[in-house]
VEXKELUM-320895 format. One record per residue (C-alpha): chain; residue number from 1; x, y, z. Coordinates in pm, 1 decimal. Example, Ala and Ser with C-alpha at 12.3 -4.5 7.8 and 13.67 -1.06 7.14 Angstrom:
% residues 2
<site chaine="A" num="1" X="1230.0" Y="-450.0" Z="780.0"/>
<site chaine="A" num="2" X="1367.0" Y="-106.0" Z="714.0"/>
***
This chain:
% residues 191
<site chaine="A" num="1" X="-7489.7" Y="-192.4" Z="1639.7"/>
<site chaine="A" num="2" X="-7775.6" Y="-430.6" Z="1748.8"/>
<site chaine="A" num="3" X="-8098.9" Y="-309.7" Z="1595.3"/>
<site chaine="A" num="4" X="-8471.9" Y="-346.7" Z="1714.1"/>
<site chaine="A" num="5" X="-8637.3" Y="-671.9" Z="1597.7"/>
<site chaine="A" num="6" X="-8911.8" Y="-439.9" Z="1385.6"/>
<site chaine="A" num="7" X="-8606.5" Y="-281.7" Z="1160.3"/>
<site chaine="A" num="8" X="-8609.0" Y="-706.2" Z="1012.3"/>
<site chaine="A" num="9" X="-8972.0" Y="-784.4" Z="1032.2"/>
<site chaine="A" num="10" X="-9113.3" Y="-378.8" Z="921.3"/>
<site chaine="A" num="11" X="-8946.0" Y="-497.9" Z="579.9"/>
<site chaine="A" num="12" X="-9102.8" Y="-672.8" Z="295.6"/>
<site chaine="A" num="13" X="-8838.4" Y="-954.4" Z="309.0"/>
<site chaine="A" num="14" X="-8905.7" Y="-1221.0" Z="112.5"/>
<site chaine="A" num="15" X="-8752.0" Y="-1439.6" Z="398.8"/>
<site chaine="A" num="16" X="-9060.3" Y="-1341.5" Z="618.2"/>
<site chaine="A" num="17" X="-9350.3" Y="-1618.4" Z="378.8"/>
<site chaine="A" num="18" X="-9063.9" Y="-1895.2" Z="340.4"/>
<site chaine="A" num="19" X="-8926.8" Y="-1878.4" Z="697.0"/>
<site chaine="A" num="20" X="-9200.0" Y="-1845.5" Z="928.0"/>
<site chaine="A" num="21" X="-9176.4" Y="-2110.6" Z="1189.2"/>
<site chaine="A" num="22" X="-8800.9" Y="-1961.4" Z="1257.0"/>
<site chaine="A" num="23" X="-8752.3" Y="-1733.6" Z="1592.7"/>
<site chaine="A" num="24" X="-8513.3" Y="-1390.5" Z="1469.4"/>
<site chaine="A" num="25" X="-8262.1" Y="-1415.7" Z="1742.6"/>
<site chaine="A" num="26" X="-8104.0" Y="-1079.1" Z="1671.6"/>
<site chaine="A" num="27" X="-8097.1" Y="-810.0" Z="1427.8"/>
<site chaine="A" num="28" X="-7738.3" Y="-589.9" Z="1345.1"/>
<site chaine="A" num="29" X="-7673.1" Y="-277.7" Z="1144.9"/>
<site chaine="A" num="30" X="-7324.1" Y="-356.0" Z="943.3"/>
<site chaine="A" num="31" X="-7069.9" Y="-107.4" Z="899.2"/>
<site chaine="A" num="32" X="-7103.2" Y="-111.9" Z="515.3"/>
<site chaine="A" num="33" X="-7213.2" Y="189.8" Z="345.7"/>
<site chaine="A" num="34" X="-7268.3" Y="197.7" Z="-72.5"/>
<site chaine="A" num="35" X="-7473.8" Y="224.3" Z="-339.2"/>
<site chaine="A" num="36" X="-7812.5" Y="54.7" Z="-372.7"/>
<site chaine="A" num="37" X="-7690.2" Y="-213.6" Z="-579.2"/>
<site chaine="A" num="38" X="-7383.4" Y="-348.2" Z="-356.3"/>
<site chaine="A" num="39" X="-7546.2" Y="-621.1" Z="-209.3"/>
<site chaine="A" num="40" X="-7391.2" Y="-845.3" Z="-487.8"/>
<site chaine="A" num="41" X="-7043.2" Y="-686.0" Z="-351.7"/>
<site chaine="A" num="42" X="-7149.0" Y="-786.2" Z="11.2"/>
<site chaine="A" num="43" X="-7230.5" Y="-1086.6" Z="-43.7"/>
<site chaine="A" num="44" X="-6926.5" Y="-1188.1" Z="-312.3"/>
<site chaine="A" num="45" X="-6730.5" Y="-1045.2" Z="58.4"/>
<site chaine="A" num="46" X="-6870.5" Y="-1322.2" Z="240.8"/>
<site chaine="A" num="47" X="-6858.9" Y="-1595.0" Z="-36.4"/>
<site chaine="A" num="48" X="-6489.2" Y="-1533.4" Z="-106.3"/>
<site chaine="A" num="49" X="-6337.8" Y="-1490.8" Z="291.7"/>
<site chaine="A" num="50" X="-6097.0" Y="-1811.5" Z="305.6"/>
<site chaine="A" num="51" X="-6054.7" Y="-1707.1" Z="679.5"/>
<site chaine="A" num="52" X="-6317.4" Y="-1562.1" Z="926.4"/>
<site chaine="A" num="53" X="-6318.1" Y="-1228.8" Z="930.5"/>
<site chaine="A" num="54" X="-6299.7" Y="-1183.7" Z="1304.2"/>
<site chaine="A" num="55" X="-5896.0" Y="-1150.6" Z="1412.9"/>
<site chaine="A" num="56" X="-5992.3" Y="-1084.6" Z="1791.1"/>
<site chaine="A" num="57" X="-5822.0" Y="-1435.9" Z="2000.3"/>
<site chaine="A" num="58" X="-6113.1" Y="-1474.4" Z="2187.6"/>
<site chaine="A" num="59" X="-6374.4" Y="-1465.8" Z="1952.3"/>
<site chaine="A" num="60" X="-6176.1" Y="-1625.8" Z="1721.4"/>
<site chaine="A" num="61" X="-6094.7" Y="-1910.5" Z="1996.2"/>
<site chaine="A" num="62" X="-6448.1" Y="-1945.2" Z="2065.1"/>
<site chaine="A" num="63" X="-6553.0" Y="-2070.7" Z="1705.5"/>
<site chaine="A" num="64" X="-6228.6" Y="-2282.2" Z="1699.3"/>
<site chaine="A" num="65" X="-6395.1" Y="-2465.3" Z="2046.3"/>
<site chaine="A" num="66" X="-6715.1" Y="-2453.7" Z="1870.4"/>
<site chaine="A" num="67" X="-6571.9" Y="-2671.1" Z="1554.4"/>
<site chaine="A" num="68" X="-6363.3" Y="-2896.2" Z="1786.9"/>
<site chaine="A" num="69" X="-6685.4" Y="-2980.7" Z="1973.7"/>
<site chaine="A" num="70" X="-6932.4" Y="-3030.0" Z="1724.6"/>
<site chaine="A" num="71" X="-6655.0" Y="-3236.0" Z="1544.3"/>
<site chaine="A" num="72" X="-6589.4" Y="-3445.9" Z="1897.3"/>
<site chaine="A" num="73" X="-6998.0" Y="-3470.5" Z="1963.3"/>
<site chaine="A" num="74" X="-7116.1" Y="-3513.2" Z="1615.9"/>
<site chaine="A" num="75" X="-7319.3" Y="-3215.1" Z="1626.1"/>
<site chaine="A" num="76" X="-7172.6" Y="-3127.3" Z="1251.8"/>
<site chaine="A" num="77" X="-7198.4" Y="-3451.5" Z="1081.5"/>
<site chaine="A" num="78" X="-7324.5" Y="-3479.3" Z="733.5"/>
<site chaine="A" num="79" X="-7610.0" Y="-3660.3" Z="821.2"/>
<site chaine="A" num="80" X="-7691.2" Y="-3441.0" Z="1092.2"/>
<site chaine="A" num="81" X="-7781.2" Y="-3190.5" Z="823.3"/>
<site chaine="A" num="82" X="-8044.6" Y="-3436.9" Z="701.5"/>
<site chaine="A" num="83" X="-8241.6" Y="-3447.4" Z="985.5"/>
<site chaine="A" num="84" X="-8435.6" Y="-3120.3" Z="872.8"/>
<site chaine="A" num="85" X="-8522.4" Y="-3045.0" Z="505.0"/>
<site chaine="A" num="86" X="-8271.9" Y="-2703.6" Z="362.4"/>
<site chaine="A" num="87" X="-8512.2" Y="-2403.5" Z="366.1"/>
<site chaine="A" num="88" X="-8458.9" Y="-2439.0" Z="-61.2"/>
<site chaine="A" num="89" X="-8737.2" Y="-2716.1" Z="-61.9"/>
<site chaine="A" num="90" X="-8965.2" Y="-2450.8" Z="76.2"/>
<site chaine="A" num="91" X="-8921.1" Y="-2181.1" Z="-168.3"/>
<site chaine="A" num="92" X="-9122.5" Y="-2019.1" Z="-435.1"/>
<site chaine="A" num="93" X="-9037.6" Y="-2112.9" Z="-784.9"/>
<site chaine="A" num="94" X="-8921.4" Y="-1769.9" Z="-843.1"/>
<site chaine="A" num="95" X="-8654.6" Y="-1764.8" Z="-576.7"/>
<site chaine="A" num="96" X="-8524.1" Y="-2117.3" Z="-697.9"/>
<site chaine="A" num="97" X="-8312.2" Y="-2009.2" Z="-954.7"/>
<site chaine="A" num="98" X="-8135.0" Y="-1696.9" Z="-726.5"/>
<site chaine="A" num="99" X="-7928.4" Y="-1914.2" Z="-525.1"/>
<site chaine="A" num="100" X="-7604.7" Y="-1735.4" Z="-518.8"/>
<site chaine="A" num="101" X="-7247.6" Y="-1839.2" Z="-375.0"/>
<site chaine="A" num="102" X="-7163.7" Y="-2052.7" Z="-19.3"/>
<site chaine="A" num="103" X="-6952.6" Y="-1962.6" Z="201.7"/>
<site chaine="A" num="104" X="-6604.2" Y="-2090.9" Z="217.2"/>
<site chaine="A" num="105" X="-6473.4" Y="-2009.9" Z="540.7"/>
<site chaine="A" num="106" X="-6765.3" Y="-2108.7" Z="752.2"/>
<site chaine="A" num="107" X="-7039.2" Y="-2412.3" Z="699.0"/>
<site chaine="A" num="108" X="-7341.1" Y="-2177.6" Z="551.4"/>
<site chaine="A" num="109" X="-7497.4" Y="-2262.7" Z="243.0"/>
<site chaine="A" num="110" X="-7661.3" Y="-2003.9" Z="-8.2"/>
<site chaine="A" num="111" X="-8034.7" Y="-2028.2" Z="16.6"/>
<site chaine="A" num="112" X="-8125.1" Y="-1754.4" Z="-236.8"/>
<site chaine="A" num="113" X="-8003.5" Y="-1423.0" Z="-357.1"/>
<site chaine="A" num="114" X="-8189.8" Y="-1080.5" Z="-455.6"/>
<site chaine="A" num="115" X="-8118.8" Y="-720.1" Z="-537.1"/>
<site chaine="A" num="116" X="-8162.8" Y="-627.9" Z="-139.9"/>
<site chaine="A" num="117" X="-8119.6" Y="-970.3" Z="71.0"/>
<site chaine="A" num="118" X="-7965.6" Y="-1276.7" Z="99.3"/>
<site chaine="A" num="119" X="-7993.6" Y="-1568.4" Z="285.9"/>
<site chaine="A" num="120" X="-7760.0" Y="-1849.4" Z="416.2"/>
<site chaine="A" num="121" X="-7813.5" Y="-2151.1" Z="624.3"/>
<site chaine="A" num="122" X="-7663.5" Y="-2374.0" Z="856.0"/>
<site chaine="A" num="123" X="-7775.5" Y="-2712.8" Z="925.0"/>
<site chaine="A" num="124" X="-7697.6" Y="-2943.1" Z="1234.8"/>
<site chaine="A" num="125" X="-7826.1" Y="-3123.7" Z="1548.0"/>
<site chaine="A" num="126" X="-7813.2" Y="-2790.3" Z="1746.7"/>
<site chaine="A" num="127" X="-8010.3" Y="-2598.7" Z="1519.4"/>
<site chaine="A" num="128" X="-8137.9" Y="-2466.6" Z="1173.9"/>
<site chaine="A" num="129" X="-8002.9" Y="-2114.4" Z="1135.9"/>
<site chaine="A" num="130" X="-8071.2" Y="-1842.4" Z="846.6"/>
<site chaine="A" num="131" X="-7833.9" Y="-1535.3" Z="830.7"/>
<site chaine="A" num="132" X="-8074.2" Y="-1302.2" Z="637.4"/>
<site chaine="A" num="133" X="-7844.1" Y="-953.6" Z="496.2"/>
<site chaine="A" num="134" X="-8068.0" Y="-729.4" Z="385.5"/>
<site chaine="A" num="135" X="-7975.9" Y="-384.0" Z="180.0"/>
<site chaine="A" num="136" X="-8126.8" Y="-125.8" Z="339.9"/>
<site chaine="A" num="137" X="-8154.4" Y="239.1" Z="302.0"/>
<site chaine="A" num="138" X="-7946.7" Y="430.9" Z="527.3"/>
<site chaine="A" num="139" X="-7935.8" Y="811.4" Z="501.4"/>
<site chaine="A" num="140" X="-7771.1" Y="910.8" Z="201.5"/>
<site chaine="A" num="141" X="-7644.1" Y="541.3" Z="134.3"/>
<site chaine="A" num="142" X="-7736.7" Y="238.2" Z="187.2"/>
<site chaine="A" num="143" X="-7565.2" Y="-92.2" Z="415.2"/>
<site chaine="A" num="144" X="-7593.8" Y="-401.1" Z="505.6"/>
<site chaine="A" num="145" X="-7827.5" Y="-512.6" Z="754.6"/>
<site chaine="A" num="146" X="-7778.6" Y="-903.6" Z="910.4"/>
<site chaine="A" num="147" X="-8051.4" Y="-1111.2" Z="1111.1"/>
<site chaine="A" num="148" X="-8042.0" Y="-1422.3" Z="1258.8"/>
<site chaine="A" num="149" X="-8307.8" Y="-1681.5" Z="1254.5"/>
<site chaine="A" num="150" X="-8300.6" Y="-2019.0" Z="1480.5"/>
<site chaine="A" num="151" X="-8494.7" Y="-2323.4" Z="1473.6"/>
<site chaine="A" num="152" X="-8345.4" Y="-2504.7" Z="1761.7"/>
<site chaine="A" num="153" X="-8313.8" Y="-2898.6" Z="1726.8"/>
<site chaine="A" num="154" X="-8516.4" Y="-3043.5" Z="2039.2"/>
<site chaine="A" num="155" X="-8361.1" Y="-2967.1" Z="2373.2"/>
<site chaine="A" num="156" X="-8004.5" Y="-3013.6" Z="2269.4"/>
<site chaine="A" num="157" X="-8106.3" Y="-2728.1" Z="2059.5"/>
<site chaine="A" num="158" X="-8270.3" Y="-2483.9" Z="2291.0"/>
<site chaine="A" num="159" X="-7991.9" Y="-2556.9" Z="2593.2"/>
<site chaine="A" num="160" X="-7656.8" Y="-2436.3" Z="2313.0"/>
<site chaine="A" num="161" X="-7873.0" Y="-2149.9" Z="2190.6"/>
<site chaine="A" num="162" X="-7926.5" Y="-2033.4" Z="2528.0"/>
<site chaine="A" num="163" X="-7559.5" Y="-2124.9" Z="2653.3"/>
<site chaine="A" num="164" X="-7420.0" Y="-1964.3" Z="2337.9"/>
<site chaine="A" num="165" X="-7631.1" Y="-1613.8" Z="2390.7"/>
<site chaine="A" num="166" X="-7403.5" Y="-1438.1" Z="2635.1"/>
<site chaine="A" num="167" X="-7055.5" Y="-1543.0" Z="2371.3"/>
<site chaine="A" num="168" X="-7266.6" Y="-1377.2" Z="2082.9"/>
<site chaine="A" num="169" X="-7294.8" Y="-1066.0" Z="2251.1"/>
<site chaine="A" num="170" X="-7001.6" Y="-987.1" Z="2385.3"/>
<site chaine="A" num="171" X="-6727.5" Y="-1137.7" Z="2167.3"/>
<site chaine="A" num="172" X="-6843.5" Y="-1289.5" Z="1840.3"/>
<site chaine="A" num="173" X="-7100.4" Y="-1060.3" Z="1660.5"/>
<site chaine="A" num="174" X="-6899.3" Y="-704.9" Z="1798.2"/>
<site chaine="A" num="175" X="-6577.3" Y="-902.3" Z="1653.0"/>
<site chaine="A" num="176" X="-6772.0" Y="-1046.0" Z="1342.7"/>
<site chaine="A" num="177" X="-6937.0" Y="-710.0" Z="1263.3"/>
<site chaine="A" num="178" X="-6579.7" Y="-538.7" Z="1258.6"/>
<site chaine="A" num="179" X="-6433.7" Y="-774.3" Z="1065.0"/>
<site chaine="A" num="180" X="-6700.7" Y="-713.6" Z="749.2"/>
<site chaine="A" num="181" X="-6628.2" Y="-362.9" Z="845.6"/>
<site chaine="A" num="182" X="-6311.2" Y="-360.2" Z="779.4"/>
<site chaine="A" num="183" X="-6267.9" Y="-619.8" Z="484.1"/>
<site chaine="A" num="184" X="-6589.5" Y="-338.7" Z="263.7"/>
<site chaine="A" num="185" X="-6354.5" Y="-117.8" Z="375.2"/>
<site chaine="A" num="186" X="-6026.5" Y="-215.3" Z="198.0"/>
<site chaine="A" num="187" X="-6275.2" Y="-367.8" Z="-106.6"/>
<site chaine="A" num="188" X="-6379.1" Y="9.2" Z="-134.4"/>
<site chaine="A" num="189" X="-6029.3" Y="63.3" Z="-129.6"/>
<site chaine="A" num="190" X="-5966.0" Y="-119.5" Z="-370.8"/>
<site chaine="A" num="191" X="-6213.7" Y="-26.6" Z="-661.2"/>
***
């Protein structure tokens, strides 16, 4: 379920003083109930995928033309990552040490880890993105809560961001957000 922007930016996140100059593109409740201490589990889900966890073709064809492109147009080179600093060189000294795990089936890097959020990036000549999952209280429980925070690169930047919008919404993040839904799922399952 999207979410109003104020249910990311009402929270003390620590993402909010290191990540300022980023726009939050979106803002998604995740279909994860627990404990208040299974962010760790959450994020050891993402870290460990080896495939994505969306299984819809269309969504799923969508990042495959995604890859193929920015491999064909250079968008994903290495270098292309060095054309803007990783959001680590801008943290506090006491977030430095909290890294926690990258991601294995998709190009994000672990930022920094805490007991309620996490952060990932994604560096390239489109854009600088942040996948912020916060641990929020729910009811009775608690979930995961995932926002998404752009820096578009120049005008190449700001045109895919735009073009990309009207994919998010109606294939990848309902398809994405299912897929996390059902992998805590069969982890609860399993414990």
């Amino acid at each position: 379920m999207r979410l109003a922007a104020t249910e990311h930016t009402s929270r003390p996140w620590r993402i909010h003083e290191i990540a300022a100059d980023f726009d939050l593109e979106d803002v998604w409740a995740m279909p994860t109930p627990g404990g208040p201490d299974d962010l760790a589990r959450l994020v050891a889900q993402f870290a460990t995928g080896t495939g994505g966890p969306i299984s819809s073709p269309v969504p799923k064809a969508l990042f495959a033309i995604r890859w193929k492109l920015g491999k064909l147009l250079g968008w994903d080179k290495k270098d292309a990552a060095e054309l803007m600093p990783t959001l680590r060189d801008w943290l506090p000294s006491d977030l430095t040490e909290t890294t926690g795990p990258d991601l294995k089936a998709v190009p994000f890097t672990s930022v920094y880890q805490t007991h309620d959020e996490w952060v990932a990036e994604i560096r390239n000549r489109t854009v600088h993105a942040l996948m912020h999952i916060g641990w929020v209280p729910d009811g009775d429980a608690y979930r995961g809560q995932m926002a998404v925070l752009v820096k578009p690169n120049g005008l190449l930047g700001r045109v895919y961001m735009a073009g990309i919008k009207p994919f998010r919404y109606l294939g990848v993040y309902p398809a994405l957000l299912r897929g996390i839904g059902r992998g805590w799922q069969a982890n609860a399952n399993s414990r």
